[in-house]
C-alpha positions as CSV (number, residue, x, y, z in Angstrom):
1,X,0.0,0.0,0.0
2,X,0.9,3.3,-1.0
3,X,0.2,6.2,1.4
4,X,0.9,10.2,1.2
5,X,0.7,11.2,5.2
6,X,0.1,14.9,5.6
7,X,0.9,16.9,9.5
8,X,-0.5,20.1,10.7
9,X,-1.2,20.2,13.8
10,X,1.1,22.6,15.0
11,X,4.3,24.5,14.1
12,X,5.6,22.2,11.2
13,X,4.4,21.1,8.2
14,X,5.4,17.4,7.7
15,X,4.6,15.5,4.1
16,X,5.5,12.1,3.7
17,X,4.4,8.7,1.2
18,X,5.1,6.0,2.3
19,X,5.2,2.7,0.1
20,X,4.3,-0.4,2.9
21,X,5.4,-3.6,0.2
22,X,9.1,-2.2,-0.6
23,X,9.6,-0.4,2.6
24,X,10.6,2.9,0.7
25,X,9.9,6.2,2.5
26,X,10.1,9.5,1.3
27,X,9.3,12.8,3.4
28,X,9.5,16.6,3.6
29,X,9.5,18.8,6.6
30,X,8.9,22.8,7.1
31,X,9.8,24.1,10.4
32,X,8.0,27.3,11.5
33,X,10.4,28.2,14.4
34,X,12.0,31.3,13.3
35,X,8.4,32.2,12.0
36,X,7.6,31.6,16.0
37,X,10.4,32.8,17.6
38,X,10.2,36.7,17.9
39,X,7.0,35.8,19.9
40,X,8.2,33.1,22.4
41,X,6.0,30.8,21.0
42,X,3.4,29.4,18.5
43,X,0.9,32.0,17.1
44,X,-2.0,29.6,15.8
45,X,-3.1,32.2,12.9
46,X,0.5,32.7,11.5
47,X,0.7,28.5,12.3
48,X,-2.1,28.3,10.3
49,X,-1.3,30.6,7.4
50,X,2.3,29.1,7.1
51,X,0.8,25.9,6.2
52,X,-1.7,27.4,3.6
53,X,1.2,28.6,2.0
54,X,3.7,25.7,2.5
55,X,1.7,22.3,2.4
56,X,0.0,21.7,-1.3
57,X,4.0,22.8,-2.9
58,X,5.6,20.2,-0.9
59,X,3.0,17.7,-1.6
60,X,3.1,18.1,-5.4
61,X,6.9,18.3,-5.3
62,X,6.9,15.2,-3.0
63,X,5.1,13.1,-5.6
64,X,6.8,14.2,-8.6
65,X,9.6,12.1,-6.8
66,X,7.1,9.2,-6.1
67,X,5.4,8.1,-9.2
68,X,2.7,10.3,-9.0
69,X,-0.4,11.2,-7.4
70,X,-2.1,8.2,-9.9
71,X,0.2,5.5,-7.6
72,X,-1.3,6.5,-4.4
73,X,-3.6,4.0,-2.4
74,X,-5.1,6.6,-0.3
75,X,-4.6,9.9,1.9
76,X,-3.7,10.1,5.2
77,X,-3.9,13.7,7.4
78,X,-3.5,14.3,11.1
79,X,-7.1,14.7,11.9
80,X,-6.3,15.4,16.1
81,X,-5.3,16.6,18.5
82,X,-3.8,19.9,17.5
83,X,-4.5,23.3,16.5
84,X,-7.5,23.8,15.1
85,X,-7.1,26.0,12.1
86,X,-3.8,24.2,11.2
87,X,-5.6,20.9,11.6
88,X,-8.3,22.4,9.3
89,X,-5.6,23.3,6.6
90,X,-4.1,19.7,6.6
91,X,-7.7,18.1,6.5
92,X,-8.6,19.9,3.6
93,X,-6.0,19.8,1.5
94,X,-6.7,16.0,1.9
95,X,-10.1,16.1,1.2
96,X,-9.7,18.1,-1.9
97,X,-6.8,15.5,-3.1
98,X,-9.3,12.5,-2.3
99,X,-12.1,14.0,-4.2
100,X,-9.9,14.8,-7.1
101,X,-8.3,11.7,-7.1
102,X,-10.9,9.3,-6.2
103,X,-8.8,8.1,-3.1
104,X,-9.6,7.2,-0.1
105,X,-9.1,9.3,2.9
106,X,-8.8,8.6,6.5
107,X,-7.5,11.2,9.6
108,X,-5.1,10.4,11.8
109,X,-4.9,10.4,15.9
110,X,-1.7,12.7,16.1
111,X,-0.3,11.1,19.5
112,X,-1.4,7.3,17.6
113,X,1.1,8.3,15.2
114,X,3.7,9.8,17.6
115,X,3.3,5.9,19.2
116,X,3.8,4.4,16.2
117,X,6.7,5.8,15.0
118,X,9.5,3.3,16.6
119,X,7.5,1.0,14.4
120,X,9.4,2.5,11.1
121,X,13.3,1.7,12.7
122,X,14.5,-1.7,11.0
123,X,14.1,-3.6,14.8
124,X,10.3,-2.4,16.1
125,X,8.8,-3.4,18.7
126,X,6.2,-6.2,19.5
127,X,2.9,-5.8,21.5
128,X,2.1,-5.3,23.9
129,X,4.3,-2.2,25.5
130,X,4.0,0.7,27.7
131,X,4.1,3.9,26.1
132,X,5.6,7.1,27.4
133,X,4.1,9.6,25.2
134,X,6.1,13.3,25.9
135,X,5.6,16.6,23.9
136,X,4.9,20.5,24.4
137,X,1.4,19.2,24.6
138,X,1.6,15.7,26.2
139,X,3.0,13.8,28.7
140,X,1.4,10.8,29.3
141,X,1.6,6.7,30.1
142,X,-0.3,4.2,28.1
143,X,-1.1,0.7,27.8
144,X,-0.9,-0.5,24.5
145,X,-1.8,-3.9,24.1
146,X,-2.6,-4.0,20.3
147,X,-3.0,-1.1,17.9
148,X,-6.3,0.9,18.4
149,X,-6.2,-1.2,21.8
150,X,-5.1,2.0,24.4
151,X,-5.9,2.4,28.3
152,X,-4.5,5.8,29.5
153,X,-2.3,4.8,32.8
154,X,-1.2,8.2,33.8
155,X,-1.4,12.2,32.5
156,X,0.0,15.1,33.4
157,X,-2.5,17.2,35.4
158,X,-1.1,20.7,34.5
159,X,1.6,21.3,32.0
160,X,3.1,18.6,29.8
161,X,6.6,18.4,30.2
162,X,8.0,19.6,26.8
163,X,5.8,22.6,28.1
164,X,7.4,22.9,31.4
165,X,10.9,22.6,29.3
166,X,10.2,25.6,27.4
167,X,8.8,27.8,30.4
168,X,11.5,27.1,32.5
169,X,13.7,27.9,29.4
170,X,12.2,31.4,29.1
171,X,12.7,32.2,33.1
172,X,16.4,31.7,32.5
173,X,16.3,33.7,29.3
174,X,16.8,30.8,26.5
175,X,15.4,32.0,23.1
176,X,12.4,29.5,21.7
177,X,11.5,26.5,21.7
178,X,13.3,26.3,25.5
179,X,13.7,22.8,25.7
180,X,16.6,21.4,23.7
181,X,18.4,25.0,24.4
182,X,18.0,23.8,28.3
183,X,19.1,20.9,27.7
184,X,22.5,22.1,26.0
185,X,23.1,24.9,28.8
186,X,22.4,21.8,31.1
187,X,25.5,19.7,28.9
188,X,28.0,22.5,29.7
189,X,28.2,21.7,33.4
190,X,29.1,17.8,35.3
191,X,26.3,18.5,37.9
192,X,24.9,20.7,40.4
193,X,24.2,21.2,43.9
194,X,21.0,22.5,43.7
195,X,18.3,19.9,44.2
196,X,15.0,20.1,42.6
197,X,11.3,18.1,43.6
198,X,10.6,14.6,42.2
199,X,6.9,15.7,41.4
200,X,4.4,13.4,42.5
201,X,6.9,10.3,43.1
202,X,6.2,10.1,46.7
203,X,2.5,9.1,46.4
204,X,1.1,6.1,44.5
205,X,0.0,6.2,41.0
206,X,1.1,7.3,37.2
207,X,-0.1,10.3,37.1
208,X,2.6,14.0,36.6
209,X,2.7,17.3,37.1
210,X,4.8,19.6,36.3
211,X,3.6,23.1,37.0
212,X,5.1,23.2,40.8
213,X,8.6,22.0,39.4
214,X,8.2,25.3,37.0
215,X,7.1,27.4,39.9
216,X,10.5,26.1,42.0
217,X,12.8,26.9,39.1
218,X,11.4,30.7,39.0
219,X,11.7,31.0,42.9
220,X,15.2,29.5,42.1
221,X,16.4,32.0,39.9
222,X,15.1,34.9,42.0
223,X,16.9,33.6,45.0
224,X,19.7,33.4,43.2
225,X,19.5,36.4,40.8
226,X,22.3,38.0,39.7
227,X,23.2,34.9,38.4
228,X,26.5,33.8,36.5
229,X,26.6,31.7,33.6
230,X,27.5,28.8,35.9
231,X,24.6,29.3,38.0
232,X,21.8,29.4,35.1
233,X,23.8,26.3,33.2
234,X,23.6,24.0,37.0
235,X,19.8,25.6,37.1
236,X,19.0,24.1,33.8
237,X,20.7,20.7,35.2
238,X,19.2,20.4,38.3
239,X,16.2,21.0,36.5
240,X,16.3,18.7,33.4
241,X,17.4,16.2,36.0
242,X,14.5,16.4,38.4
243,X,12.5,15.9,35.3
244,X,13.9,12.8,33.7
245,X,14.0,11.5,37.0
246,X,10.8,12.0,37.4
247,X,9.7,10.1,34.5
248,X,12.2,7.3,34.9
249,X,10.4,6.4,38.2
250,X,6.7,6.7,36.7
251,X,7.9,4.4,33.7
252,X,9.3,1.9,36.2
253,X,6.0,1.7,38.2
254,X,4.1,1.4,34.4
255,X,6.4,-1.8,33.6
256,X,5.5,-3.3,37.0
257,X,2.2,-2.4,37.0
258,X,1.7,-3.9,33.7
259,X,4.0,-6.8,33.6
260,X,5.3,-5.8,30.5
261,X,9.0,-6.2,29.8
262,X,9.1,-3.6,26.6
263,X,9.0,0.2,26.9
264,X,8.2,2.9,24.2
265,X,9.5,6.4,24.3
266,X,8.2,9.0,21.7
267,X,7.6,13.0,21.4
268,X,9.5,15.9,20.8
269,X,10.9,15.2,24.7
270,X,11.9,11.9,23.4
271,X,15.0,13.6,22.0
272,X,16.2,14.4,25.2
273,X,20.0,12.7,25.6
274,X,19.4,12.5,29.5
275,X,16.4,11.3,29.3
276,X,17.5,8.7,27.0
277,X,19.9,7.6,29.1
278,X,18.1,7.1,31.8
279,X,15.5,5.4,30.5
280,X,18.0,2.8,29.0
281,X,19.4,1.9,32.7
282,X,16.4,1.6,33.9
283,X,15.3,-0.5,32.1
284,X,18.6,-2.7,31.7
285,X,18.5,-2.6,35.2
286,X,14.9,-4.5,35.2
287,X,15.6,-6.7,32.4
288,X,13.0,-4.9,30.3
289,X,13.7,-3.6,26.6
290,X,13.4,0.0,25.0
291,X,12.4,1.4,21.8
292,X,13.2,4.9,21.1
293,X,12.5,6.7,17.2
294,X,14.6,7.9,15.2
295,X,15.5,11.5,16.2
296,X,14.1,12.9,12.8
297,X,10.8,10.8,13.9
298,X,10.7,12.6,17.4
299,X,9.0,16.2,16.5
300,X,6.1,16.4,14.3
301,X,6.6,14.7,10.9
302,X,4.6,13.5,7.7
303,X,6.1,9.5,8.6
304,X,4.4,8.6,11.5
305,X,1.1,9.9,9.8
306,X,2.0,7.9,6.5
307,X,2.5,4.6,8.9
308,X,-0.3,4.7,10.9
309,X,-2.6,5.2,8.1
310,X,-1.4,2.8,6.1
311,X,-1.6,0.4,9.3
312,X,-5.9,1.4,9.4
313,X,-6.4,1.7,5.4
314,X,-4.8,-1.9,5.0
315,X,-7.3,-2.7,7.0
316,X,-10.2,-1.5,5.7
317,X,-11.1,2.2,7.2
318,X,-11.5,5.1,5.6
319,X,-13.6,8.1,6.3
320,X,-16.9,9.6,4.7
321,X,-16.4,12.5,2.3
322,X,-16.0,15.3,5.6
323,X,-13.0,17.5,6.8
324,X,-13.5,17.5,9.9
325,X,-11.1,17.5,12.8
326,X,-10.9,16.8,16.3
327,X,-8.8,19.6,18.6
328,X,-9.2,17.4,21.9
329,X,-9.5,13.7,21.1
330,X,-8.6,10.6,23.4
331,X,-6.4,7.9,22.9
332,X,-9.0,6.0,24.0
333,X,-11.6,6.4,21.8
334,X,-9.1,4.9,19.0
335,X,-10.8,1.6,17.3
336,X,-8.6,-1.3,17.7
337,X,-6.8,-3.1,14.2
């Protein structure tokens, strides 16, 4: 099967077709950072009006390379959670392609496809796994026992931790998006003396927050404001590592809760380096396996859309002739493959 994936939910514009029987994958990808950055973060209008401009040229120039629009199976967009103006753009530039093609179309759960996307390395992994699911928008710990099959374990109550990453970013006067310019101010130092909350670690359950651990950084900095260089870089470590601490022990509790021996990282967050590494001891530590994505599959991208879809068209869905799109919308409402 022959899929063309298209992503807008957010800040980047991600095209991809994806060919399922010879394994070849082709994408493109349109960052709208510096687009963002003057304003310290995502405007949803200019979001939106980036992709009018940028997602139908990147799709015809993708399937020049491709064979054509004529060798496509069907249309895959990211139908939710996201923006939803920039959802709107993706979803009907799909429509519009289905109709004109005669394809069939079917939107995609955007955090679905963030969960799938270890599934496109050469060694995947095999249901059923827990799923640490961390983004700007989402941090949260799911069973997954087949595909479609998805019992939320634990959420973040307040912000999500890619969230928390870029606020805390901003309070020590990183430029956007916060959270991998924390984490390289956090490289430049071996550790810190400063010691920062475990949120939520000392109580049962699976559940995060992360808005107090924000709210500690800030009185932080004003205590120790002036700060040198030094101080802001073992800032940003003390707090990167309260935070990937933090999830380290939630992901442990998930795999014991569960029983399952296999543990799935992906997001933006799922870039982190520290958080990679810790996540990889713990786990070696309990005989249990992990599965990150490819960095280039972390952010937003057109790939993960392309595979999911292809995973639900193969089998049979597809969507009546409407654009719609869903700007909240729960794992758990998924249908199971």
């Amino acid at each position: 099967m022959k899929v063309l994936g298209i992503e807008s939910s957010c800040d980047e514009t991600g095209i991809a077709v994806l060919d399922t029987q010879t394994g070849e994958l082709q994408q493109r990808l349109y960052s709208q950072i510096e687009r963002h950055r003057e304003f310290g973060g995502v405007v949803p209008e200019l979001a939106s009006r980036d992709h009018v401009a940028k997602a139908a040229p990147m799709v015809m120039e993708l399937l020049e390379h491709c064979g054509g629009a004529a060798s496509l199976d069907g249309i895959v967009y990211t139908r939710g959670p996201g923006l939803i103006g920039a959802l709107m753009v993706g979803a009907q530039l799909a429509r519009g392609l289905g109709w004109g093609l005669d394809k069939p179309v079917l939107g995609i759960h955007h955090m679905e496809g963030h969960l799938l996307a270890p599934m496109l390395s050469p060694n995947p992994p095999r249901f059923p796994f827990v799923a640490l699911l961390v983004s700007g928008g989402h941090t949260m710990l799911v069973d997954v026992r087949a595909l479609g099959d998805y019992r939320i374990l634990g959420e973040s109550l307040d912000d999500a931790v890619g969230e928390a990453f870029d606020k805390t970013a901003k309070l020590l006067g990183l430029p956007y998006p916060g959270g991998p310019e924390l984490a390289r101010l956090a490289a430049t130092v071996e550790g810190s003396e400063l010691v920062f909350p475990r949120p939520m670690v000392d109580r049962p359950g699976l559940d995060f927050s992360f808005s107090g651990l924000k709210t500690f950084a800030l009185n932080t900095i004003d205590r120790l404001s002036p700060m040198s260089g030094n101080d802001r870089a073992e800032v940003a470590f003390a707090f990167e590592r309260a935070v990937v601490e933090t999830l380290s022990i939630k992901c442990q509790r998930a795999l014991k809760q569960t029983g399952y021996q296999v543990l799935v990282v992906a997001g933006g967050v799922g870039a982190n380096l520290r958080l990679r590494q810790q996540l990889s001891v713990m786990c070696d530590k309990n005989r249990a396996e992990v599965y990150f994505p490819a960095m280039e599959y972390c952010t937003d991208n057109g790939a993960m859309i392309a595979y999911a879809g292809a995973v639900r068209m193969a089998a049979g869905q597809k969507d009546e002739g409407v654009a719609d799109v869903l700007p909240r919308w729960s794992l758990e409402s998924l249908t199971v493959v």
